[in-house]
C-alpha positions in Angstrom: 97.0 188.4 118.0 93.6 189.0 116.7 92.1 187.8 120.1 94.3 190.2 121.8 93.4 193.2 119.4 90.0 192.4 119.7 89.7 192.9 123.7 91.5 195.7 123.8 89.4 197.3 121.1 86.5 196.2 123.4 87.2 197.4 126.5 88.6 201.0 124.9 85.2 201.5 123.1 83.2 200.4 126.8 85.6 202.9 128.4 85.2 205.8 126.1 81.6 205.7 125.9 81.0 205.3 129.2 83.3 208.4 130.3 81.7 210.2 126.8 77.9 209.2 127.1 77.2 208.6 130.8 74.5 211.5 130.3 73.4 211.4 126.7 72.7 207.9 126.1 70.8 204.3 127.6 72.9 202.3 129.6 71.3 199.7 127.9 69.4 200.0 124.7 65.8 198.8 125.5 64.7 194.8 124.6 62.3 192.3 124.2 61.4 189.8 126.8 59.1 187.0 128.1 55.6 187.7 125.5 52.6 185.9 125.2 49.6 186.0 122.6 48.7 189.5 123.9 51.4 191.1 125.8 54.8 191.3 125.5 58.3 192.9 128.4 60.3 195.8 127.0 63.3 196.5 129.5 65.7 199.0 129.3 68.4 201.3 131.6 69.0 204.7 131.9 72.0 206.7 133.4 70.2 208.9 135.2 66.8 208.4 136.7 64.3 209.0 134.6 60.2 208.8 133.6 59.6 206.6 130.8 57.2 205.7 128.5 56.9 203.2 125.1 55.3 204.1 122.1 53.9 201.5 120.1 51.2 200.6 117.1 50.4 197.8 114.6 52.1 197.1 111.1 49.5 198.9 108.4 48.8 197.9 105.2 50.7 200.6 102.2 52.2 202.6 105.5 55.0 204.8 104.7 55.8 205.5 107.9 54.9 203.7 112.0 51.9 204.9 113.1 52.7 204.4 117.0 49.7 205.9 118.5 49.3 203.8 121.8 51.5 204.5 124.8 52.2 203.0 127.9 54.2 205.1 130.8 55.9 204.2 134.0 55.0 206.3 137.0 58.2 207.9 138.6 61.9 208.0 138.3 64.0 205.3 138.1 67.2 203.6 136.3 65.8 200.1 135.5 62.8 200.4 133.0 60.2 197.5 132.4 56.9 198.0 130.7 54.4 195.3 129.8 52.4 196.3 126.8 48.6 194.0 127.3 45.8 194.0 124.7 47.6 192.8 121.9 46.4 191.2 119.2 47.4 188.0 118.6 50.3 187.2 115.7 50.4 191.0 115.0 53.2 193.1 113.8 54.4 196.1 115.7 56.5 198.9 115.7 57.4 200.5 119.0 60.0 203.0 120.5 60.8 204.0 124.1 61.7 207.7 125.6 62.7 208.5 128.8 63.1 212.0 130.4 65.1 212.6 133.4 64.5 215.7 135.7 66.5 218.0 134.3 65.1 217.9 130.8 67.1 215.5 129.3 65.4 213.2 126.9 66.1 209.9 125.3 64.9 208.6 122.7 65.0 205.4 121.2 65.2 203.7 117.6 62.0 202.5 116.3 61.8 198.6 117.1 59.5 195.5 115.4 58.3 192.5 117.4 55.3 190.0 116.3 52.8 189.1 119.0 52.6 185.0 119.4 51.3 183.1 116.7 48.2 180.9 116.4 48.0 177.0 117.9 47.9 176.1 114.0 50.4 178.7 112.5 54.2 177.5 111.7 56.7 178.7 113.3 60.6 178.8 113.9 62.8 179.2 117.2 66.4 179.6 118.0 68.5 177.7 120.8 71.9 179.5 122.1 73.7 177.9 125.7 76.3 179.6 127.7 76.7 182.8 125.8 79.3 183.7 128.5 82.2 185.6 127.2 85.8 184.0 127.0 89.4 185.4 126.4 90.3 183.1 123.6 87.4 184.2 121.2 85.8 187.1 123.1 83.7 187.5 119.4 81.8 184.5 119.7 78.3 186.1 121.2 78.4 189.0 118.9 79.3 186.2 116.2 76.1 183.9 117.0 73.9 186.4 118.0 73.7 188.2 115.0 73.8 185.2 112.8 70.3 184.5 115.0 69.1 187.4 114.0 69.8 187.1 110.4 67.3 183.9 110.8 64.5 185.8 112.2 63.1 183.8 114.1 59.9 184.1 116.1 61.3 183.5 119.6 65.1 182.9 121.6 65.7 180.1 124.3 68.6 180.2 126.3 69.5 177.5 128.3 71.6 179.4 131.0 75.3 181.1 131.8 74.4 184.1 129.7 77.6 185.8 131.6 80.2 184.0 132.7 79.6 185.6 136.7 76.6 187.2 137.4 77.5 189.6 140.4 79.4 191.4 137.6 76.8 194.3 136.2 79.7 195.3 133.4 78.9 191.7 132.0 75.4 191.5 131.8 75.7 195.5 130.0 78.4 194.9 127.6 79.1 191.6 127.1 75.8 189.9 126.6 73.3 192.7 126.2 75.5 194.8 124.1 76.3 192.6 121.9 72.8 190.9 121.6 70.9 194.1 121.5 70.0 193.9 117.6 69.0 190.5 118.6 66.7 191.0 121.3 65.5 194.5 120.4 63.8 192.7 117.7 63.1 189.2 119.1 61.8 188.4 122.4 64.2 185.8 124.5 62.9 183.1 126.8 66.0 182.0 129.3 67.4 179.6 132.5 69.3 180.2 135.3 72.8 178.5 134.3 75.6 178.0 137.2 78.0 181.1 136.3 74.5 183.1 136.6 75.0 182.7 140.3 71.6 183.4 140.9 72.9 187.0 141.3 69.8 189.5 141.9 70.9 191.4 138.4 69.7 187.9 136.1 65.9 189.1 137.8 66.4 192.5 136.7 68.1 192.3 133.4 65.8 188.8 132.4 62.1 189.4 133.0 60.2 186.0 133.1 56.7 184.9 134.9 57.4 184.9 139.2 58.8 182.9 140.8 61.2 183.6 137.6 64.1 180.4 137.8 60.9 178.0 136.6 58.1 179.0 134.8 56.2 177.4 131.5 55.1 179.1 128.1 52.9 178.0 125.1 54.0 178.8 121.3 52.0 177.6 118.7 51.3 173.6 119.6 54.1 173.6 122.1 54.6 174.3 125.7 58.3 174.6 127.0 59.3 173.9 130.5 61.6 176.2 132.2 63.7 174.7 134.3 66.0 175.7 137.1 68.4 172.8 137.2 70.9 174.5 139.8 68.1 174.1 142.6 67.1 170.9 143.9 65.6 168.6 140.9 65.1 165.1 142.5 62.4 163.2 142.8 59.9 164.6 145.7 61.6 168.1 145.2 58.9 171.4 144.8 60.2 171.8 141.3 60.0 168.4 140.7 56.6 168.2 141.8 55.7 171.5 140.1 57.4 169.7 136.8 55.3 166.6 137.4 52.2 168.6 137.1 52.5 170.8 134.5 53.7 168.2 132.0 50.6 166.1 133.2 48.1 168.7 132.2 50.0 170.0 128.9 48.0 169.3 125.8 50.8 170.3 123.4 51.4 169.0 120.4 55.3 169.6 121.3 56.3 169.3 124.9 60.2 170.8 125.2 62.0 170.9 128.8 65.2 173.5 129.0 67.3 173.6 131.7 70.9 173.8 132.1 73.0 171.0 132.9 72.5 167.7 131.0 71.0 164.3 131.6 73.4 162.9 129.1 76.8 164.4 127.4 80.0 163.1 125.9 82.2 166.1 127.1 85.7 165.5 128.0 86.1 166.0 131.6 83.6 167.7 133.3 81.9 164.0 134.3 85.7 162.6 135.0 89.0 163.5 133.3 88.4 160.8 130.7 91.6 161.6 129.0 93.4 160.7 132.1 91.8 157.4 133.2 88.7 158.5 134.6 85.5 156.6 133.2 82.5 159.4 132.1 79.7 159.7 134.4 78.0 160.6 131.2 76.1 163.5 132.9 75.2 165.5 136.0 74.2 163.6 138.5 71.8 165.7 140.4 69.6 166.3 137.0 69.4 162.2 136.7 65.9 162.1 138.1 64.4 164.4 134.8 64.6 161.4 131.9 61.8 159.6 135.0 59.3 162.7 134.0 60.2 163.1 130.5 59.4 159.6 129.6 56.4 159.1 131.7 55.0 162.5 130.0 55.9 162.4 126.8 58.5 164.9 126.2 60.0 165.1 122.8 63.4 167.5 123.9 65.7 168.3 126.1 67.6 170.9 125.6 70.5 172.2 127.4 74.2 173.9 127.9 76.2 174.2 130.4 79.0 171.8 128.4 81.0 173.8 125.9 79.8 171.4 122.8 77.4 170.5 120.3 75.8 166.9 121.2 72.7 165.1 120.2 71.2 161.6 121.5 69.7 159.3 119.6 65.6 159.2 121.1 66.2 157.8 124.4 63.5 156.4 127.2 64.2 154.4 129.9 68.0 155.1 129.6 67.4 152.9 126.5 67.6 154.0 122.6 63.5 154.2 121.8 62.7 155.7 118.6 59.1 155.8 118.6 59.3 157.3 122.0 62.1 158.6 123.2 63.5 162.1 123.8 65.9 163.5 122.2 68.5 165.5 124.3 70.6 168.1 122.6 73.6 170.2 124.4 74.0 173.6 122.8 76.2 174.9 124.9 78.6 176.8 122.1 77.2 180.6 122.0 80.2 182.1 123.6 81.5 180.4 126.6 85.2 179.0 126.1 84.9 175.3 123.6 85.4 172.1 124.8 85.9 168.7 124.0 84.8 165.1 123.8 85.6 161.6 125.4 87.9 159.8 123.3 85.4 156.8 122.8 81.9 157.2 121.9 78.9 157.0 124.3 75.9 154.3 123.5 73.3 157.5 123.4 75.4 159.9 121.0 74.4 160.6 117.8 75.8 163.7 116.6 78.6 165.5 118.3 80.4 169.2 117.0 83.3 171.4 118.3 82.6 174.9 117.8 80.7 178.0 118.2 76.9 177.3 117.0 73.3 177.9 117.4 70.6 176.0 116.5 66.8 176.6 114.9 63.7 174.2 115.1 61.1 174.9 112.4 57.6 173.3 113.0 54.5 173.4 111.6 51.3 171.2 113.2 53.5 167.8 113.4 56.6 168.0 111.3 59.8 169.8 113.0 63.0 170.7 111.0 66.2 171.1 112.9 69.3 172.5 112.1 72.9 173.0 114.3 74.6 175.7 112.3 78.2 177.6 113.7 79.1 180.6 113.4 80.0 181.1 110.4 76.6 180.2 108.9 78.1 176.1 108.2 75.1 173.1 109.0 76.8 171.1 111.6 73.5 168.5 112.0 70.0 168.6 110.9 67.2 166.3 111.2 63.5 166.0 110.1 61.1 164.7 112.5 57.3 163.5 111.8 55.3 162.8 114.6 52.0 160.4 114.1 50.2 161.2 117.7 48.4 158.0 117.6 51.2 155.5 117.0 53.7 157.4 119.3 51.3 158.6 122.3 52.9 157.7 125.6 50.5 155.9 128.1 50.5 157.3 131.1 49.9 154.8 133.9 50.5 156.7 136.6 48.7 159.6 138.2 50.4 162.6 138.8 51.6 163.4 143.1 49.5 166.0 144.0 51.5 169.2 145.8 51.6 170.3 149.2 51.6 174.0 150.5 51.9 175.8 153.2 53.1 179.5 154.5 55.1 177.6 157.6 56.3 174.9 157.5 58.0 176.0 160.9 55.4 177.4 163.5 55.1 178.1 167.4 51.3 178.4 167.7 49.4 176.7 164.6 49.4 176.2 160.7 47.4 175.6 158.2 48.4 173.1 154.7 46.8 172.7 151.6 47.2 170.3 148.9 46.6 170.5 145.2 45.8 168.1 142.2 47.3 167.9 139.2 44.2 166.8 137.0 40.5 166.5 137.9 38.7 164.0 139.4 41.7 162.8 141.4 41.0 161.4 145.3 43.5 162.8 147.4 44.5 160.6 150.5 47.0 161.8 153.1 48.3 160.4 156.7 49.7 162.3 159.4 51.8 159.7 161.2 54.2 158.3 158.3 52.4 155.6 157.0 51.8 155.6 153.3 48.8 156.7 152.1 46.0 154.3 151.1 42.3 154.6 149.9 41.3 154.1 153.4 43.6 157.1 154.6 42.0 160.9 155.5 40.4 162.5 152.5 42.1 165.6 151.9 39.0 168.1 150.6 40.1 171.4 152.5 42.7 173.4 154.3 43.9 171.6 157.2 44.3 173.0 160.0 47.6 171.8 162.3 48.2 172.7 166.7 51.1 170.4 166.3 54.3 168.5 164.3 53.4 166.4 161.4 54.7 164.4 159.0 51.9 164.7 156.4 52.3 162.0 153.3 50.0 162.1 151.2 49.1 160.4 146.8 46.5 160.8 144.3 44.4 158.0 143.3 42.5 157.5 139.8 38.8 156.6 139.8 40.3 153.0 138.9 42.4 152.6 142.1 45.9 153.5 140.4 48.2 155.5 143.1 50.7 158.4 142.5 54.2 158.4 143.7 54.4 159.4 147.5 55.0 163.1 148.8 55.8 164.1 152.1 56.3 167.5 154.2 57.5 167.8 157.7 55.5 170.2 159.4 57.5 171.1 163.3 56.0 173.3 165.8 58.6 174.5 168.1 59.4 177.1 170.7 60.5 180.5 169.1 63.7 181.7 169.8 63.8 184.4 172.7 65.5 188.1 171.6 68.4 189.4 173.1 68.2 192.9 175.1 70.4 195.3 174.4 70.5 198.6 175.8 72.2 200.8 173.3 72.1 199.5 169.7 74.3 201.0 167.0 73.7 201.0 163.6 75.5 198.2 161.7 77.2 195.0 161.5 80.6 194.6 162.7 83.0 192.7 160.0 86.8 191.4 159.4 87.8 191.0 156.2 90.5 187.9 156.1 93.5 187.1 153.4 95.4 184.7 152.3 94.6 181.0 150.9 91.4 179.7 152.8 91.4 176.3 150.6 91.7 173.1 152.8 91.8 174.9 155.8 88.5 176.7 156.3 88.1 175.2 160.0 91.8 177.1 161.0 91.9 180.2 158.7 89.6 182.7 160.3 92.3 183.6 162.9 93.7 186.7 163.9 96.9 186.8 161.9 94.9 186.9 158.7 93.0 189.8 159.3 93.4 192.6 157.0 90.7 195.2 158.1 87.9 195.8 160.0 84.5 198.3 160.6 81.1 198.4 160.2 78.7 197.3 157.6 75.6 199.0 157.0 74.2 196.7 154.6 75.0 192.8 154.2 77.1 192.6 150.6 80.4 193.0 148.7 79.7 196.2 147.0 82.3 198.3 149.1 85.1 195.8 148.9 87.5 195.9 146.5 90.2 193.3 147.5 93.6 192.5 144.9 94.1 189.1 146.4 92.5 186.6 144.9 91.8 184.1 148.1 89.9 186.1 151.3 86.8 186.1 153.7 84.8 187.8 155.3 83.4 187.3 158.7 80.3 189.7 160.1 78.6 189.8 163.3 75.7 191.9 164.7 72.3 192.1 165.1 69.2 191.2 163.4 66.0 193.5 164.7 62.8 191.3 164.0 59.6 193.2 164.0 57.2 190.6 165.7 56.8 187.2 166.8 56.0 184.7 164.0 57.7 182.7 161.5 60.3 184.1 159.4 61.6 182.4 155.5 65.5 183.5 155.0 67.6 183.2 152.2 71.3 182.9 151.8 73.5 183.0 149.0 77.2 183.0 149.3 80.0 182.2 146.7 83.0 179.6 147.5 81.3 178.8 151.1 78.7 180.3 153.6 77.7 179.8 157.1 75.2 181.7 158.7 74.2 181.5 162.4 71.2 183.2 164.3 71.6 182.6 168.0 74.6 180.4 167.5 72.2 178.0 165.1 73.8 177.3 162.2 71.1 177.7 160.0 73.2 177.9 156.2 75.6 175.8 155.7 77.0 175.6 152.0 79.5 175.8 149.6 78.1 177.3 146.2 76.1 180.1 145.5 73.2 178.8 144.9 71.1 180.4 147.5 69.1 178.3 150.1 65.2 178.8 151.8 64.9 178.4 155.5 62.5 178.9 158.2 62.8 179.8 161.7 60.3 181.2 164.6 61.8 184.0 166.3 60.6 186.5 169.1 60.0 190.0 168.4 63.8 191.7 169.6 67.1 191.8 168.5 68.4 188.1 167.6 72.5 187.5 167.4 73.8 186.9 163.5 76.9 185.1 163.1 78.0 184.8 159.1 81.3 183.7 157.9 82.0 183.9 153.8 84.5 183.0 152.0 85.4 184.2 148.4 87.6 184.1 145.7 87.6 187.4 143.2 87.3 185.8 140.0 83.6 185.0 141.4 82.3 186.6 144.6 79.0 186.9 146.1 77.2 187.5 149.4 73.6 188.2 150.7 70.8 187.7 153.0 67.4 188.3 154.2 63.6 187.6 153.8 62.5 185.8 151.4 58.8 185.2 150.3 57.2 183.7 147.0 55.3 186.9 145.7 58.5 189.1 146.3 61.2 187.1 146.2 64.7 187.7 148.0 64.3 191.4 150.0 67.9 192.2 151.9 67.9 193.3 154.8 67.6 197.2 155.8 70.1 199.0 157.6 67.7 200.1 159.7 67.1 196.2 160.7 70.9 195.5 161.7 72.7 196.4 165.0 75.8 195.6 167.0 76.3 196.8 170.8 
């Protein structure tokens, strides 16, 4: 009953104050995001478009009042607001405030806001871990619950580890459900997060979230630690780009604390989403495709991993080598209880767990130079676990006895006429040996010492070697020349894609379902998305064909990102072929003219998503225009 009372009264207040306010207030209230020792994000949302500008000044001794007299301003209208204020000083109090004036003379002002610049290498401090604040029917409270409970511990700095809305094409989610509810929170205290799975990479988690580019990894340094960002729904195996990029940056950290956070976990007890162990099914114990992190985490020293994704409260005993360590293991801990609907346990213990806890929860790590304090605590304010740790550098250093790979780039990887690749080191003083025709790399292979320039396909492998002869792991990219694919003619081009849109039941019969009898409608599209379609059933597709106009003769990098499955042809290739939303990166050399696009997508309405276009690593994903897409 209280459940029930509770949504109602949600949804009546987000209806009335929408219909009320659309004019006279922030869509959403402004907040703190990614800051370092002298700058800090401040987002916000207006109704209407709007100028903007954030007012700001330092703490003052015997003040009766803020004195903000610095300002930083936007140039031109918009709806989605984000300032960076530079120059700060470092572990500094502020006050701040944002207004925001729209053209016809409205103004918005905001509350007057706190936030502390990042502390000192030497100076204690305390952070706060939520997971998978996602709301659920059965206790739709739960975020509000924890995240004012966080606030109430002040700490310096938020992690998230991921599924902050439980679907992330949904824009009424990421305004009401988690920003709403968490803007006390993060008005006050900047948040640090990860891409989880119900996040479907959906383009509002870059606006709403405001992290260092390319945004789904990324590192930062507070106090004597550095935490690793980590996107775990992308490839993570060995020999993958963020696996390599991981590789390096934990090779060069010099932190005291080294802390990786991504969303789905190495290890975890949970009931059934690693087999139905209450029905027969042995525990795989953890996501298989994230297997390949402990390998880093132990050769570099990392002291946690923490996660969500399960709906639980779970720490390890230190682990390395997929063995209890406890001089050098990592611990894991699975936080995943912020709001997302709770789960359960295996009904027999795992050899790793050490702590386990149903129920909505939060937890803090305290540190100061080498001691760390950690507490789980639920919602209603309760000490699930806690812990202190010592750390004595000398006794518990890990040796590294490996160098790290070295990383190699390129702008093609796919080319018609030439490229050029690069390579990188991870440390100085590394000899970087590569081969172009699949043999491993020795000391007596090509020196790698600039740009290489390529006419034709390679398979470049290539290692770092220490002054003492020790060699990395192997890495390897395939480098293909080929012809580019010739444009279609066409002598009168309309604007727009042609599209079906397909019900009924899809599952188990994708290969026979896109037939005539199923079609519901049909028309034009002048943009590749869902935002027009409002279907009631909850099983349909959506099948588009047309024209893409390329501009010039080169290599082009595409992405795609589709929901329950996505195929994507251009000139009858199949170039996308997958079945989450996680979006994929491909390259292909096409001839300046219209080139034939074939995409088939199917959805069900609970969680739907569709897009595509250019993708780059300064910009990111950049949809197609309407000007760019045709059918005869």
């Amino acid at each position: 009953m209280y459940n029930k009372l509770y949504l109602l009264l949600f949804f009546t207040v987000i209806t009335t104050s929408v219909a009320q306010k659309k004019q006279e207030s922030f869509l959403v209230k402004p907040y703190l995001q990614y800051s370092t020792k002298t700058s800090i994000r401040i987002l916000w949302e207006t109704n209407t478009p709007s100028t903007s500008e954030v007012w700001y000044g330092k703490a003052i001794k015997n003040a009766e009042k803020p004195l903000l007299n610095s300002k930083m301003a936007l140039k031109g209208e918009r709806l989605m607001h984000e300032v960076e204020l530079k120059n700060l000083e470092e572990e500094t109090n502020y006050f701040w405030k944002v207004i925001s004036h729209d053209k016809v003379g409205n103004i918005l002002e905001s509350e007057t806001y706190t936030f502390k610049s990042v502390v000192g290498d030497t100076t204690a401090f305390m952070f706060a871990l939520v997971g998978d604040p996602q709301l659920n029917k059965r206790t739709p409270w739960a975020w509000d619950s924890i995240a004012t409970a966080v606030w109430k511990e002040r700490p310096n700095f938020v992690v998230n580890a991921g599924d902050l809305v439980d679907w992330g094409f949904n824009k009424e989610e990421w305004v009401y459900q988690f920003l709403g509810p968490g803007h006390d929170l993060m008005s006050r205290i900047p948040m640090y997060s990860v891409l989880g799975n119900h996040e479907g990479d959906a383009d509002y988690y870059y606006q709403y979230m405001a992290n260092p580019a390319p945004e789904y990894w990324y590192t930062f340094k507070y106090g004597n630690a550095e935490f690793f960002m980590i996107d775990s729904n992308r490839d993570i195996s060995e020999g993958s780009n963020q696996y390599n990029w991981l590789e390096q940056k934990l090779a060069t950290s010099t932190a005291v604390w080294k802390i990786a956070v991504h969303h789905h976990p190495p290890y975890s007890s949970e009931s059934n989403d690693h087999g139905d162990t209450f029905n027969g099914a042995i525990s795989g114990m953890g996501n298989n495709h994230v297997r390949d992190l402990p390998k880093l985490y132990d050769t570099y020293g990392v002291d946690f991993s923490l996660f969500g994704h399960t709906h639980v409260y779970e720490r390890t005993w230190p682990l390395r080598d997929n063995r209890i360590n406890q001089r050098q293991g990592t611990v894991y801990i699975n936080s995943g209880g912020a709001g997302g609907g709770l789960e359960s346990f295996t009904p027999t213990r795992n050899w790793f767990s050490l702590e386990v806890y149903e129920g909505h929860h939060y937890c803090t790590f305290a540190i100061y130079d080498k001691t760390l304090l950690f507490k789980a605590i639920d919602h209603q304010g309760r000490v699930v676990d806690s812990f202190q740790l010592d750390k004595d550098r000398d006794k518990d250093k890990v040796s590294i006895k490996q160098p790290p790979a070295p990383i190699i780039k390129s702008q093609k990887y796919t080319f018609h006429d030439e490229t050029v690749f690069e390579m990188e080191a991870a440390l100085d003083g590394l000899n970087l040996r590569y081969t172009m025709d699949g043999s491993e790399p020795s000391l007596r292979s090509l020196r790698y010492t600039e740009p290489v320039l390529l006419k034709d396909s390679k398979e470049i492998k290539a290692r770092a070697f220490s002054p003492d002869g020790k060699a990395s792991r192997t890495v390897f990219k395939k480098f293909v020349k080929t012809s580019e694919l010739k444009a279609t003619k066409i002598k009168t081009a309309k604007r727009g894609l042609q599209y079906k849109l397909y019900k009924g039941n899809w599952e188990g019969k994708r290969d026979t379902y896109l037939r005539k009898e199923n079609i519901s409608t049909e028309g034009i599209l002048s943009v590749i998305g869902l935002d027009d379609f409002h279907v009631d059933e909850e099983y349909w597709a959506i099948e588009i064909e047309g024209y893409l106009d390329v501009p010039r003769t080169g290599t082009y990098t595409f992405y795609g990102l589709g929901s329950r499955g996505l195929v994507i042809k251009i000139d009858g290739n199949p170039i996308i072929e997958r079945e989450h939303e996680q979006q994929e990166v491909v390259q292909l050399v096409l001839e300046k003219g219209y080139h034939k696009l074939d995409i088939q997508s199917f959805q069900r309405n609970w969680r739907k998503a569709l897009g595509f276009g250019y993708w780059d690593e300064i910009n990111g994903r950049t949809p197609f225009s309407p000007f760019e897409l045709a059918h005869k």
